[in-house]
ZAFI-678930 format. One record per residue (C-alpha): residue number from 1; residue in one letter; x negated, y, z negated. Coordinates in nm, 3 decimals. Last residue first. Layout:
<nodes>
{node NUM, 'a', {X, Y, Z}}
...
</nodes>
This chain:
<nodes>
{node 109, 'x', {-0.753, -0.513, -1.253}}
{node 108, 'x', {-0.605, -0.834, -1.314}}
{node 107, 'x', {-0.302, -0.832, -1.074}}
{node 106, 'x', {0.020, -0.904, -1.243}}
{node 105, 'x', {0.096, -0.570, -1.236}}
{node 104, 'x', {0.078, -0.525, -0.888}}
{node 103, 'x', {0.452, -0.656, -0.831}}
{node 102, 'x', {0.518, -0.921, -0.606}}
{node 101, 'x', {0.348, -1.240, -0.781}}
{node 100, 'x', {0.226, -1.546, -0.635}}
{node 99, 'x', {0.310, -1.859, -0.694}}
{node 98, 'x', {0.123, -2.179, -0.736}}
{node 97, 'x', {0.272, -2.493, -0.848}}
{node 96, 'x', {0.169, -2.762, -1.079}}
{node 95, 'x', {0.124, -3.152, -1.180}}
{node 94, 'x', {0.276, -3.286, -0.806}}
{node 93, 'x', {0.133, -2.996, -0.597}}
{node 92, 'x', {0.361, -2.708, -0.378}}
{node 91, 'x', {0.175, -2.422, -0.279}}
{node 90, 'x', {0.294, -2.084, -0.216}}
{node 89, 'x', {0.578, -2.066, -0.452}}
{node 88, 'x', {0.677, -1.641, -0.451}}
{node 87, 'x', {0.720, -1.438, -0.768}}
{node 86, 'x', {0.898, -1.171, -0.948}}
{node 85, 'x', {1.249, -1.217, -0.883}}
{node 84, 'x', {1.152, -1.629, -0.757}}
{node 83, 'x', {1.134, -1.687, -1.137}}
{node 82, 'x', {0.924, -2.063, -1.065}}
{node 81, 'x', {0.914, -2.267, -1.384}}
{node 80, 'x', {1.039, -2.557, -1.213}}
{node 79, 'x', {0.680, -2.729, -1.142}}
{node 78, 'x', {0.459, -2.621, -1.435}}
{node 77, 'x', {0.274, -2.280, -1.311}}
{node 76, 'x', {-0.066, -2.178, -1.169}}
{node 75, 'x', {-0.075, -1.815, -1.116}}
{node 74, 'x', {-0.172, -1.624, -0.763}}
{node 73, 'x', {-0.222, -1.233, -0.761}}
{node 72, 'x', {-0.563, -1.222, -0.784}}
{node 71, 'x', {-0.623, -1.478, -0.521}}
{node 70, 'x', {-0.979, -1.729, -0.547}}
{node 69, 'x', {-0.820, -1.792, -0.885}}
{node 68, 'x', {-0.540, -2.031, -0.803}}
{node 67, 'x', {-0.832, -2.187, -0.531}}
{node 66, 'x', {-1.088, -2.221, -0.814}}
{node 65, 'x', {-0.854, -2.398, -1.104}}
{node 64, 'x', {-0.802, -2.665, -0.771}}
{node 63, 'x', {-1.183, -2.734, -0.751}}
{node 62, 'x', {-1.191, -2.701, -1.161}}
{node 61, 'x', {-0.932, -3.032, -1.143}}
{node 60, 'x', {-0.614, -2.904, -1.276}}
{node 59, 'x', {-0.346, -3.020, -1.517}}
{node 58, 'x', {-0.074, -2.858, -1.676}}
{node 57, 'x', {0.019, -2.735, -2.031}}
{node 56, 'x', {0.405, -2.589, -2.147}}
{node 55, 'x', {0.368, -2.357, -2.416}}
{node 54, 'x', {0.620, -2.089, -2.270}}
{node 53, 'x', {0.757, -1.861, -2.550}}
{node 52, 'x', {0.813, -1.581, -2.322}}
{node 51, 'x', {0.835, -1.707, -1.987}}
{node 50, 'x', {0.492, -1.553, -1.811}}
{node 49, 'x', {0.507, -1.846, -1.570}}
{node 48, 'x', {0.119, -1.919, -1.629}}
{node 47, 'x', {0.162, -2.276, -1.790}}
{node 46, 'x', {-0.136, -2.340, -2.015}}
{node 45, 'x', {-0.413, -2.496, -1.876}}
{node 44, 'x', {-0.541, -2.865, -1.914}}
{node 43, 'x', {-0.830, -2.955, -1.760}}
{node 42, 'x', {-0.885, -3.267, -1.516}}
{node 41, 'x', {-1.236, -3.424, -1.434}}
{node 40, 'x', {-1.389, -3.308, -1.703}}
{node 39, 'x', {-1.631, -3.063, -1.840}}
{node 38, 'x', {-1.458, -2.763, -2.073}}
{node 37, 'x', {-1.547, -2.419, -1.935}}
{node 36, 'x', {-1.197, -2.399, -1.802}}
{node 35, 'x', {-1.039, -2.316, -2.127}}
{node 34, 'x', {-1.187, -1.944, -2.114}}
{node 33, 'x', {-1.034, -1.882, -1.810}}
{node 32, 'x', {-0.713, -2.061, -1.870}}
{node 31, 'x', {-0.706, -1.769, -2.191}}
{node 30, 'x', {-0.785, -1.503, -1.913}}
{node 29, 'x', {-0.491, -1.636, -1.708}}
{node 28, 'x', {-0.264, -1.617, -1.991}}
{node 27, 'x', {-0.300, -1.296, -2.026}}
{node 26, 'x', {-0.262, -1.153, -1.657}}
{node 25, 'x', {0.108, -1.360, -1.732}}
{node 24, 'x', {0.298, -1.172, -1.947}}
{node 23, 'x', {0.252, -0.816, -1.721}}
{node 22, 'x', {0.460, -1.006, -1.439}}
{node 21, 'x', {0.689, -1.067, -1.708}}
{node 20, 'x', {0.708, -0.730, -1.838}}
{node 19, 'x', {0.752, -0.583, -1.498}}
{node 18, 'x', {1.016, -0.801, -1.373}}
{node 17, 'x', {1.195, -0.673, -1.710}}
{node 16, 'x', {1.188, -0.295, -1.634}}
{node 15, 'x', {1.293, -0.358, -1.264}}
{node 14, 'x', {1.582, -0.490, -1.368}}
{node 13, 'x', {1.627, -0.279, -1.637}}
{node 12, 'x', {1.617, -0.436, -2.001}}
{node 11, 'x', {1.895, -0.559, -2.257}}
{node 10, 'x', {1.789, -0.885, -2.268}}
{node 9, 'x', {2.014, -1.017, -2.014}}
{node 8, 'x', {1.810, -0.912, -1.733}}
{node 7, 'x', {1.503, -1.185, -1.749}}
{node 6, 'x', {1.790, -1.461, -1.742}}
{node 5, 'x', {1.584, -1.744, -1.605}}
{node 4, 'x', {1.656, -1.953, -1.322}}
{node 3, 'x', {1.421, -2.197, -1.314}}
{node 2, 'x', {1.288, -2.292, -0.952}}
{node 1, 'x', {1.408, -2.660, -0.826}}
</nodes>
């Protein structure tokens, strides 16, 4: 079941407060990036939910790390960590889900 999280109820817009999550998460991809370089079977990556405070890890083969990536606008998340304002689940796995963002902000550019 996604996680409902109050984005709103910090005193920001709507739209305002989609935006700083979506913009939460472009960093944490480029810190998965970096993690990736390790040689194993599994990896473990940081959730990419763009939840402030977040610290949640997950793990990927570099085959699955791949497919996230192969989409700019795709994150890998903890299961349950979905915020379906921002983001649609586009793959269901057991360790992680992917979503992918609405806004363009979450896009690296």
């Amino acid at each position: 079941m996604p996680l409902t999280v109050d984005i709103i109820g910090r005193g920001l817009g709507d739209e305002q407060a989609q935006r700083r999550v979506a913009r939460n998460q472009p960093p944490l991809r480029k810190l998965n990036d970096a993690l990736r370089g390790a040689a194993s079977d599994r990896i473990a990556f940081r959730c990419e939910c763009g939840q402030l405070g977040c610290n949640r890890l997950i793990q990927l083969t570099p085959a699955e790390f791949a497919a996230v990536r192969a989409h700019p606008r795709r994150f890998a998340i903890a299961p349950g960590h979905e915020i379906v304002e921002i983001e649609a689940p586009v793959e269901h796995h057991d360790r992680y889900v992917v979503v992918e963002a609405y806004a363009p902000e979450a896009q690296l550019g």
